[in-house]
Each structure stands twice: as structure tokens, then as C-alpha cells.
BAZA-941148 format. One line per field, with one value per residue (C-alpha): residue number from 1; residue in three letters; x, y, z; chain. Coordinates in Angstrom, 1 decimal, decimal comma. Layout:
num NUM ...
residu ALA ...
east X ...
north Y ...
up Z ...
chaine A ...
This chain:
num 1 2 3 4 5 6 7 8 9 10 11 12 13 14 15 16 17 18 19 20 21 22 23 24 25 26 27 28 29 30 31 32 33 34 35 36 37 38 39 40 41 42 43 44 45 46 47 48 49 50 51 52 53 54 55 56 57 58 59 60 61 62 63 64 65 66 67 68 69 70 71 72 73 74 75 76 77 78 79 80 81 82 83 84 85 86 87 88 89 90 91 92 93 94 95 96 97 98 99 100 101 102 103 104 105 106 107 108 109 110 111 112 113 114 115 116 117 118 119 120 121 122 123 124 125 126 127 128 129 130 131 132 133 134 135 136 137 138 139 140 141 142 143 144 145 146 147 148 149 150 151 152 153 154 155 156 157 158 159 160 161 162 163 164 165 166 167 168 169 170 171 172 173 174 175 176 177 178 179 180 181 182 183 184 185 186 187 188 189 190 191 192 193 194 195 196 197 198 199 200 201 202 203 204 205 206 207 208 209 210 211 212 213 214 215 216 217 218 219 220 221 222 223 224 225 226 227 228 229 230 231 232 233 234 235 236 237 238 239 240 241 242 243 244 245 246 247 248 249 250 251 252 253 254 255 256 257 258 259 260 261 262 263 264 265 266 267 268 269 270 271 272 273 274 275 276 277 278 279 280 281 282 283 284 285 286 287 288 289 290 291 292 293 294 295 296 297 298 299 300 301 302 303 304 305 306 307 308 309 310 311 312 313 314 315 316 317 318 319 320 321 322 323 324 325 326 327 328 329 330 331 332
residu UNK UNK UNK UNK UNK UNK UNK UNK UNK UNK UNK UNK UNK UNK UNK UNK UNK UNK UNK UNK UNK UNK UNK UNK UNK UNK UNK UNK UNK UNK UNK UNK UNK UNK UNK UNK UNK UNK UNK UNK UNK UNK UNK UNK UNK UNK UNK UNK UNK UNK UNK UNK UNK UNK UNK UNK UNK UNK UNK UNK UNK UNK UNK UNK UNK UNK UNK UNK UNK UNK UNK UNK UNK UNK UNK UNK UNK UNK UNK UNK UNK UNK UNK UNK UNK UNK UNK UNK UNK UNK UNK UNK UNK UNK UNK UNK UNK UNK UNK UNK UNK UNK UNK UNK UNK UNK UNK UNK UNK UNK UNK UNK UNK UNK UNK UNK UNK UNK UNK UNK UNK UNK UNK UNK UNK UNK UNK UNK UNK UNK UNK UNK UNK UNK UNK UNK UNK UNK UNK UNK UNK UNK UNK UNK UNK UNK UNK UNK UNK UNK UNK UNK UNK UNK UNK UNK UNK UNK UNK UNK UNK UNK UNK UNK UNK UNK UNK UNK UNK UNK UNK UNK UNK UNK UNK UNK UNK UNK UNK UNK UNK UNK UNK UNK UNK UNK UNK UNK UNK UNK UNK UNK UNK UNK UNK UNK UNK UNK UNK UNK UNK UNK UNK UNK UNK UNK UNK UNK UNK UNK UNK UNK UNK UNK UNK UNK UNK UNK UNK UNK UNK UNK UNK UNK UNK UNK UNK UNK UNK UNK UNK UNK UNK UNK UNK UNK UNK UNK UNK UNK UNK UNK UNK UNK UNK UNK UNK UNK UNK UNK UNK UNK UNK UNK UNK UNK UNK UNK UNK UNK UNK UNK UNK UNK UNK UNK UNK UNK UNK UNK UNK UNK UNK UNK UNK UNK UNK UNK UNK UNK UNK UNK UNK UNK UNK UNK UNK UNK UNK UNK UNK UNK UNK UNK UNK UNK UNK UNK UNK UNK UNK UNK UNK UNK UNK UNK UNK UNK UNK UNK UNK UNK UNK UNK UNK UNK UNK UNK UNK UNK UNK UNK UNK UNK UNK UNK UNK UNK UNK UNK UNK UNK
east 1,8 0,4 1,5 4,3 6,9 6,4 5,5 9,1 10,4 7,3 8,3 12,2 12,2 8,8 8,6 11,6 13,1 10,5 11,8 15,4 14,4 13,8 16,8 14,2 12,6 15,4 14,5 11,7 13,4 12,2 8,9 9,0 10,3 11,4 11,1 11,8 9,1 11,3 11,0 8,0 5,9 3,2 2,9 -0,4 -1,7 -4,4 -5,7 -8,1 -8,8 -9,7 -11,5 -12,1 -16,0 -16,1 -13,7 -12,3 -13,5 -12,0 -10,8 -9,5 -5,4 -3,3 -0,7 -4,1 -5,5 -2,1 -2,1 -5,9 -4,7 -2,0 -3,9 -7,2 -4,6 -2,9 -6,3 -6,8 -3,6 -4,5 -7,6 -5,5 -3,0 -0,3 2,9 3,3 6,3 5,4 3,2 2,6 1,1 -1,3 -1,8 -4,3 -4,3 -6,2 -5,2 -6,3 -3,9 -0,7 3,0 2,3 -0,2 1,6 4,4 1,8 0,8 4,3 4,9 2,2 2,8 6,7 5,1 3,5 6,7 8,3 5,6 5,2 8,4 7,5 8,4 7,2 8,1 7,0 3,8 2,2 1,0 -1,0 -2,8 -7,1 -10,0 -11,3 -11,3 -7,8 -7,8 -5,4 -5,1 -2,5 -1,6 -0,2 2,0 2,0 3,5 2,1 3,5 2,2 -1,5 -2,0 -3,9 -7,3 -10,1 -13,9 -15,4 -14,0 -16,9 -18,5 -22,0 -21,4 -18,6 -18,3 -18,5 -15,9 -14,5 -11,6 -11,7 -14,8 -17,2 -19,0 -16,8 -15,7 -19,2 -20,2 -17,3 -18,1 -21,3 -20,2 -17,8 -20,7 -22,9 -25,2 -24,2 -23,9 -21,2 -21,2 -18,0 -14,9 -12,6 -15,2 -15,5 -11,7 -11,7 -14,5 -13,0 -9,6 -11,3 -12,5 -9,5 -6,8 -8,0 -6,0 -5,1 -5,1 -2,0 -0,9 -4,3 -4,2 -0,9 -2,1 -5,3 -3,5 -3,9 -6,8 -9,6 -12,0 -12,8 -11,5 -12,2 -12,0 -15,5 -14,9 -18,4 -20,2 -20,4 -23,6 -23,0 -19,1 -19,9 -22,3 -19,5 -18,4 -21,5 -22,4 -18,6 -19,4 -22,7 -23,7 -25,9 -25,0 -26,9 -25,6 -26,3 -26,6 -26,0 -22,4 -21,3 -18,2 -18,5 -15,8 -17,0 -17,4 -19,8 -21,9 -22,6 -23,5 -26,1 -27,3 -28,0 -29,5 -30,7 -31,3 -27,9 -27,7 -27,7 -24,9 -22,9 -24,7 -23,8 -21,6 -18,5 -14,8 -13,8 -11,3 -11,2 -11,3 -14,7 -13,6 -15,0 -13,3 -14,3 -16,6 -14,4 -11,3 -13,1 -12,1 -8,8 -9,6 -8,8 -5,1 -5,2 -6,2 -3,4 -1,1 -1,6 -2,3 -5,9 -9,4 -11,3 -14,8 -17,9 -20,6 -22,6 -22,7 -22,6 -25,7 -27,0 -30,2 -31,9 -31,9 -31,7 -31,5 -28,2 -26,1 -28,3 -27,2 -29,7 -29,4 -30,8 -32,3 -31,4 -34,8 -33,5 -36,0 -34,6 -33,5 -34,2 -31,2 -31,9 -28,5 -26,4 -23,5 -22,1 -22,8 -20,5 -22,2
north 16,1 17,8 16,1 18,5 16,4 16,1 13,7 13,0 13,0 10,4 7,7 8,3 8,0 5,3 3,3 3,4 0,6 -1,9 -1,9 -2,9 -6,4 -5,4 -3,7 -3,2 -0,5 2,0 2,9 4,5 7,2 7,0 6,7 2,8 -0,3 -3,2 -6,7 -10,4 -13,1 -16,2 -18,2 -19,7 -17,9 -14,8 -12,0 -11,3 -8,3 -7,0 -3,8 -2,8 0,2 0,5 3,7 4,9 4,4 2,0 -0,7 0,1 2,0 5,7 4,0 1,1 0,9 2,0 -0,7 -3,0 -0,8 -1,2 -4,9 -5,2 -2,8 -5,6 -8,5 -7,9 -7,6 -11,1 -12,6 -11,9 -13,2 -16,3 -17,0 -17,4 -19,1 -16,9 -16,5 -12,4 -10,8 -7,3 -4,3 -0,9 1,3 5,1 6,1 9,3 10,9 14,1 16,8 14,3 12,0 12,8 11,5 9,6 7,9 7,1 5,9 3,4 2,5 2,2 -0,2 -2,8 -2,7 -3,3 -6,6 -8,0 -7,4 -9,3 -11,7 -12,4 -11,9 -8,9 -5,7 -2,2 -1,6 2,3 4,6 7,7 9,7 12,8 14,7 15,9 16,7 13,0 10,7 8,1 6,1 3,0 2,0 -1,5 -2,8 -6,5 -8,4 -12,2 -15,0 -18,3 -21,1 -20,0 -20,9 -22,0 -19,3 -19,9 -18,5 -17,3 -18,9 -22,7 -24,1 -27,1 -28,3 -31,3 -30,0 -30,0 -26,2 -25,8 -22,9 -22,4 -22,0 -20,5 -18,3 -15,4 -14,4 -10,8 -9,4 -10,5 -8,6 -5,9 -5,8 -6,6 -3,5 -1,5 -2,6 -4,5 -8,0 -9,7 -12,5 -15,3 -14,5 -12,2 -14,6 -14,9 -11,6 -11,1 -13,4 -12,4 -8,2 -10,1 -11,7 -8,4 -6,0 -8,8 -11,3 -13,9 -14,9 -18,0 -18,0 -21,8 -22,7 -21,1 -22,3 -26,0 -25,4 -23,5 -26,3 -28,0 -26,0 -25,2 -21,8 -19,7 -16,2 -14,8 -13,7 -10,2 -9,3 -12,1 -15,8 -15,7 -12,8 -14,1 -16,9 -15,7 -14,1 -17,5 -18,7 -15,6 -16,1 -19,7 -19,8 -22,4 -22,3 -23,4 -24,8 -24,1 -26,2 -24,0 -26,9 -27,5 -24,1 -23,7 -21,7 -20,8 -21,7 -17,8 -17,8 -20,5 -19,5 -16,0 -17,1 -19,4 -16,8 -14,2 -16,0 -13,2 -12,7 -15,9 -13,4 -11,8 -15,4 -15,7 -11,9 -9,8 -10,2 -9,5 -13,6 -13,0 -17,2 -18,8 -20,3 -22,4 -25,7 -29,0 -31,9 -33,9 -37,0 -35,4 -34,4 -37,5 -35,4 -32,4 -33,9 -33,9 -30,7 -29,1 -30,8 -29,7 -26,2 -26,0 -24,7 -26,3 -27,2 -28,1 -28,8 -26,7 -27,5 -28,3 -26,8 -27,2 -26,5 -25,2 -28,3 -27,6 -24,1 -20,9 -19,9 -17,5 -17,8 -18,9 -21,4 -21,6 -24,9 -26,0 -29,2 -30,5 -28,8 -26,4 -22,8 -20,4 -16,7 -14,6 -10,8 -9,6 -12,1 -9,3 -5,7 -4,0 -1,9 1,6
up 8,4 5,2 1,9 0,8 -1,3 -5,3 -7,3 -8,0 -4,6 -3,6 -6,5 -5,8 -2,1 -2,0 -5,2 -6,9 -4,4 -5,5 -9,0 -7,9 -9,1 -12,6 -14,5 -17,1 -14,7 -14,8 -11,3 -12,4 -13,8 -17,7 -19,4 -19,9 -19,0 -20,5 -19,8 -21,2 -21,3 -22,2 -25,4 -25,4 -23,5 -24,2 -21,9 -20,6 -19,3 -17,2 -15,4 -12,9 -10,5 -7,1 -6,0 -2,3 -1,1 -4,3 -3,9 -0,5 2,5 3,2 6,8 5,3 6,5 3,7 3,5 3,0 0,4 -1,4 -1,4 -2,3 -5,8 -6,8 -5,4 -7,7 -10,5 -9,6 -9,1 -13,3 -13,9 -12,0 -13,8 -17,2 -15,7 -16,0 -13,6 -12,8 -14,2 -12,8 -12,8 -13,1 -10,9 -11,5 -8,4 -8,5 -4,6 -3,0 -0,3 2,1 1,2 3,6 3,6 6,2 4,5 1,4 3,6 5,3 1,5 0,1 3,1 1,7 -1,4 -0,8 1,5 -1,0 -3,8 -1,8 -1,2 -5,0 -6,1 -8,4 -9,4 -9,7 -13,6 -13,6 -13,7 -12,9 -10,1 -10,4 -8,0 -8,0 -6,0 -7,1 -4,5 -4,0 -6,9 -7,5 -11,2 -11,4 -14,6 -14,1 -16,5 -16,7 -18,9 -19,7 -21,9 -25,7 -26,1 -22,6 -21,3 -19,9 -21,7 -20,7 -24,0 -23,5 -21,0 -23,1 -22,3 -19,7 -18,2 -14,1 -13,0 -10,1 -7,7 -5,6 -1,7 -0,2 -1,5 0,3 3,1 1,8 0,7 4,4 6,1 3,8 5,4 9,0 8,4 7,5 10,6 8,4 9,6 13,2 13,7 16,2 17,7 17,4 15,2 12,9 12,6 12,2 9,1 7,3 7,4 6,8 3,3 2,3 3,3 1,7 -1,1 -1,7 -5,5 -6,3 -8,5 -7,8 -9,1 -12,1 -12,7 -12,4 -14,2 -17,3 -19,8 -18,3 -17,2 -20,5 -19,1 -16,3 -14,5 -11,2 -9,1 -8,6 -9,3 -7,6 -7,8 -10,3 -12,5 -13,2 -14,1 -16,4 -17,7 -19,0 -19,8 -22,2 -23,8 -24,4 -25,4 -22,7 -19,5 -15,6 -12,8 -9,5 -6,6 -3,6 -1,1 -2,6 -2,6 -0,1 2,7 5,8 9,0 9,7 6,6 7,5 10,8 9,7 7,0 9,7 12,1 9,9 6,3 4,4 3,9 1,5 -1,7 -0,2 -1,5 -4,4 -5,8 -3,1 -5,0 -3,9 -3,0 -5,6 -5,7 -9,5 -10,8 -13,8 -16,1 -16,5 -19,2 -16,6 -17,4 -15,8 -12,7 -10,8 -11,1 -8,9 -5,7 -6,9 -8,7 -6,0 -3,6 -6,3 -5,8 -2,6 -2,7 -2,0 -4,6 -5,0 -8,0 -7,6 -11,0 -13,8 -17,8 -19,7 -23,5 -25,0 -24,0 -20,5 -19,7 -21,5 -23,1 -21,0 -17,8 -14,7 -12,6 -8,8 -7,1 -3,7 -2,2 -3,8 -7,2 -7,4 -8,4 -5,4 -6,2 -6,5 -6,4 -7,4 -9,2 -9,1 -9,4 -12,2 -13,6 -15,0
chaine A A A A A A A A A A A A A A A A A A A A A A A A A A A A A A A A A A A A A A A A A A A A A A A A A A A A A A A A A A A A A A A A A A A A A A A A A A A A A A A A A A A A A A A A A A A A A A A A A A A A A A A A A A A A A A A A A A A A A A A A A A A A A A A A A A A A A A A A A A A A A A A A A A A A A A A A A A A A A A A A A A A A A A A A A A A A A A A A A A A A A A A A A A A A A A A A A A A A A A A A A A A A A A A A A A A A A A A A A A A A A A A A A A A A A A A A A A A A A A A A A A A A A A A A A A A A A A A A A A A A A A A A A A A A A A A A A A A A A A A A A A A A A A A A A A A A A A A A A A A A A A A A A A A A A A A A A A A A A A A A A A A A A A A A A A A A
């Protein structure tokens, strides 16, 4: 079936009904919303897009391409620690895209407001011969002055991440015939880390006030957290050894090496990489029961005395330096 109802009849009869949570949304029927924070707290906000061919494959399912929008969104809100209040949503489509595929998308993205207990607040959807393009503005609070930060990492500080890293840039590549797995369930879960990422919202939650710097890897475990090296004008040494990976990972590295750059740079875990103050890193264990979420040191923060501000040092099990082609996307 061709795509034949307007713009308005899409949001009335498809998005409108995930508002009904926020009275502040008007049923999407004005140009704005409104929304309370609570005294106390700050609103933060955060926006990313997700093209087709660029972000997400053009046979991805459309109820997962949905959830992948809000989820990246979430995943930034979780790095600063914030709780999610809501979001907006432009959602740019092409003749290709048909009811029946905006019905398949609606359907996700009304799983996962129910998932996370958030609202549609409003936004836009226009029509071009661009491919589908996903743009999701997400709205957090945090406590005031409690949100994470790239620029707090201190020289000496542990250099952590949540869950495991890897697993989505390999299904990316497993989806793209570039990768063999061992075994069917490994190849389920590493498609399943690419097509759905997980944010890590409890963690943020218990490491707003703690952490010294925060971000999520979107780009790639390297390059991101060169992010927060540049912002805090320190250095990191990763060991490779200690780096997390699922069972599915491991095994694929294991049968075919050359895909170890995939962890270093491939992007999309959508887990948290974030400092603490190496004194308080006896207290990961029971952070990370606390939320809920593995969490493991994978470095450490240097100064000028060891390595050169902003760079970001791999290491061997010897600690010699482990090549890393492509520490990350780059965006262009």
C-alpha cells in the first residue's frame, strides 16, 4: 500500500497516542509543549539523527529502527546522568516509505514509551527524495550541578566502561557478510547489539555525582574517549586484555583476528566509558550492582609525563602499544 495519508492524519492517528502521558504535549496538536522539571533539578537536552545506509540498514525492521532513534538519544542522557522526561521527534520520510511501514515504526517507538516511561512531546514530519531520516531530541533532568561532564577526567584516575564493548560494529559486519560467527546464537546477539542498543540509564543515574567525566561510545571505544581526553586535557592508556567482551565477541575475534580494530573503533555499543578518582574504585563493584550493569577498569588517566595530551594509548598484555587503524567514525 502506497503512503497516501498526510502528515496530519500520520501524527493524529500514529503519534499523538504516545503523548497521552504528557498534558504538556497537547496531543500534538500545537507548535510546543510544555513540561515541568521539579525544583531542583536542570533539564538537559540532547539530539541526534539517524539516517538510512548511515546509521541503519535500508532492510533494517522498522519498529527496530524506531527504537534505535530514541535509544541513541537515552544513551546521551545516560552519560550525564540525567533521568528522561521526554522527547521530540523530526521524522523526514521518502515515496518509499509506505503506511505500512510507518505503522511497523509507530509500533516500536510506542514499545519503548512504554518501556521508559516517556513521552512523545511534539515535532515535525516532512516529506523529500532524501533518504528516511530520524532526528530525536531527548529531554532529561538531573539534580542541579550533577550532571556528568566530558572535561572532569583527572590524571590518575581509573578509566572504566559499562557492559561489553564490540558486539554491534561486529554484527554490523556479520550483517554485511564481512564477518563469520561460531554458531547461530552468537550470531543472533551480536545483530541484536547493533539493531537495539541498550542505554545504560541506571548507570548514569548511579554515576551522576561520582564519575569525573562521562560520555557514551557511539563513535568507537578509542576516538570517544578521546573525546574526554581532549575536553580534559589529559591522556589514557588502554589495556586491551581488560577490555570486556560478550562471549559472541570473543569467539569471533578469535576466529578471525583482524577483526580486533572492529572493538577498538566500530562504534554503536552505546555502553558509557567514564573516569572515577582511583581511590573510589574499590567502589565499582557496588556501583555497578546498584544499577544493575557490569562494570569493568580498562585504564587508566595519565598527564604530560606519560603520554601526549588528548591521545589515546592502546596496550598489549606485555604493555607494548597495539596499532589501532581507526580509533572511530568520523563525522564529515
Amino acid at each position: 500500500m502506497g503512503r497516501a495519508r498526510s502528515e496530519f492524519d500520520v501524527i493524529a492517528a500514529l503519534f499523538a497516542p504516545l503523548s497521552k502521558n504528557a498534558p504538556g504535549a497537547f496531543d500534538l496538536k500545537d507548535d510546543a509543549a510544555a513540561f515541568d522539571v521539579g525544583a531542583g533539578h536542570e533539564a538537559v537536552i540532547t539530539v541526534d539523527t539517524v539516517i538510512e545506509s548511515v546509521h541503519f540498514l535500508p532492510d533494517d525492521p522498522p519498529d527496530l529502527v524506531a527504537r534505535k532513534a530514541l535509544r541513541v538519544n537515552l544513551s546521551d542522557l545516560a552519560a550525564k546522568g540525567a533521568t528522561p522526561v521526554g522527547f521530540l521527534q523530526a521524522l523526514s520520510v521518502n515515496s518509499a516509505v509506505t503506511d505500512d511501514y510507518l505503522a511497523q515504526y509507530a509500533k516500536g517507538l510506542a514499545a519503548d514509551v512504554a518501556h521508559f516511561g516517556i513521552p512523545l512531546l511534539g515535532g515535525d514530519t516532512t516529506s523529500g527524495p532524501g533518504p528516511l531520516a530520524v532526528s530525536i531530541t531527548a529531554i532529561g533532568s538531573v539534580r542541579k550541578g550533577a550532571m556528568i561532564r566530558r572535561g572532569g577526567a583527572r590524571a590518575g584516575d581509573v578509566l572504566c566502561v559499562t557492559g561489553t564493548i564490540g558486539d554491534a560494529a561486529l554484527g554490523l559486519d556479520l550483517l554485511r557478510g564481512k564477518l563469520k560467527v561460531a554458531s547461530r546464537v552468537n550470531a543472533v546477539h551480536l545483530v541484536a547489539r547493533y539493531r537495539l542498543p541498550e542505554p545504560r540509564l541506571s548507570a548514569g543515574a548511579a554515576l551522576a555525582g561520582r564519575a569525573g567525566a562521562c560520555l557514551d561510545i557511539s563513535d568507537g571505544l578509542v576516538a570517544d574517549i578521546g573525546h574526554i581526553c581532549a575536553a580534559s586535557g589529559v591522556a589514557a592508556l588502554i589495556e586491551r586484555d581488560k577490555i570486556p567482551l560478550s562471549n559472541a565477541a570473543r569467539a569471533a575475534v578469535t576466529l578471525e583476528p583482524e577483526h580486533w580494530p572492529r572493538v577498538f573503533g566500530g562504534g554503536d555499543d552505546y555502553e558509557l566509558a567514564f573516569t572515577l578518582p582511583a581511590p573510589h574504585a574499590a567502589d565499582l563493584p557496588r556501583l555497578a550492582e546498584e544499577a544493575g550493569v557490569p562494570m569493568t577498569v580498562i585504564g587508566r588517566i595519565v598527564g604530560a609525563d606519560d603520554a601526549k595530551l588528548g591521545s589515546v594509548t592502546v596496550l598489549d598484555g606485555a604493555g607494548h602499544p597495539v596499532e589501532v587503524p581507526v580509533g572511530g567514525y568520523l563525522h564529515r
